[in-house]
N, C-alpha and C positions, 0 to 999 in steps of 0.2 A: 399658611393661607396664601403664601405667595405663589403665583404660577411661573414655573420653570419651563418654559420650553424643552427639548431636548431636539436639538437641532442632527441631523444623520450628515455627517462629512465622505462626501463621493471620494471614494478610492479610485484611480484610474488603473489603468493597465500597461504595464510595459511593452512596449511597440514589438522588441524583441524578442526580450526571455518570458512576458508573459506574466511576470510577476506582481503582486502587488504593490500601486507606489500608492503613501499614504499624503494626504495633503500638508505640502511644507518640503516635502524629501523628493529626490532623484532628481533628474537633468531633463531640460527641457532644451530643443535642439529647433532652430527657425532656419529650414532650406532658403539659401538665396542665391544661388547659382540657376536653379530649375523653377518651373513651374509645380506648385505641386496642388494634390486638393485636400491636403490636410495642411493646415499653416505651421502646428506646433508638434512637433512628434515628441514623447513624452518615454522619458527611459528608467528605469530605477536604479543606474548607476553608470557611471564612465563605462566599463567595462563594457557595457551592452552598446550604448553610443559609440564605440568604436568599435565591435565587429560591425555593426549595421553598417556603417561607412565603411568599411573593407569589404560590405555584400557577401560576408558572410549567413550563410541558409541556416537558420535556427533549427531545422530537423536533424542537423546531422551535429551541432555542440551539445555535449550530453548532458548540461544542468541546467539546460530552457524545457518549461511546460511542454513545448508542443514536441519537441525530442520522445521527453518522459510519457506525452498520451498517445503515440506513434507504437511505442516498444510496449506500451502496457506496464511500467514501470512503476505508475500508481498504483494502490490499492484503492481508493476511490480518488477517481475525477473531481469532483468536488473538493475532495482536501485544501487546494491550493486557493479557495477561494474561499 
């Protein structure tokens, strides 16, 4: 008889690869050299936090989203979400 909410925990998205970050996980990166108009850019792992600061182009590393829906590399688009 008790009522249970079920509360939905927003997944964000990785700035780079695209990926899913679940709430609690991945690196959270605060530009302070620039102005910028995002405050907090939001990464699912070092790895991604560091091409992004070497400006490295996510279209062209081959195991970011946007790579894989360039080349049609998914079988459905949707999968990754």
């Amino acid at each position: 008889i008790f009522f249970r909410p079920h509360y939905i925990m927003r997944k964000e998205q990785c700035l780079f690869s695209g990926a899913p970050v679940h709430p609690g996980h991945g690196k959270r990166y605060v530009p302070t050299l620039v102005q910028s108009t995002r405050p907090v850019l939001i990464f699912a792992n070092a790895k991604s936090r560091k091409l992004y600061l070497k400006k490295k182009n996510p279209r062209v590393i081959r195991w970011t989203v946007t790579y894989r829906r360039l080349n049609k590399k998914m079988s459905n688009v949707d999968q990754i979400k």
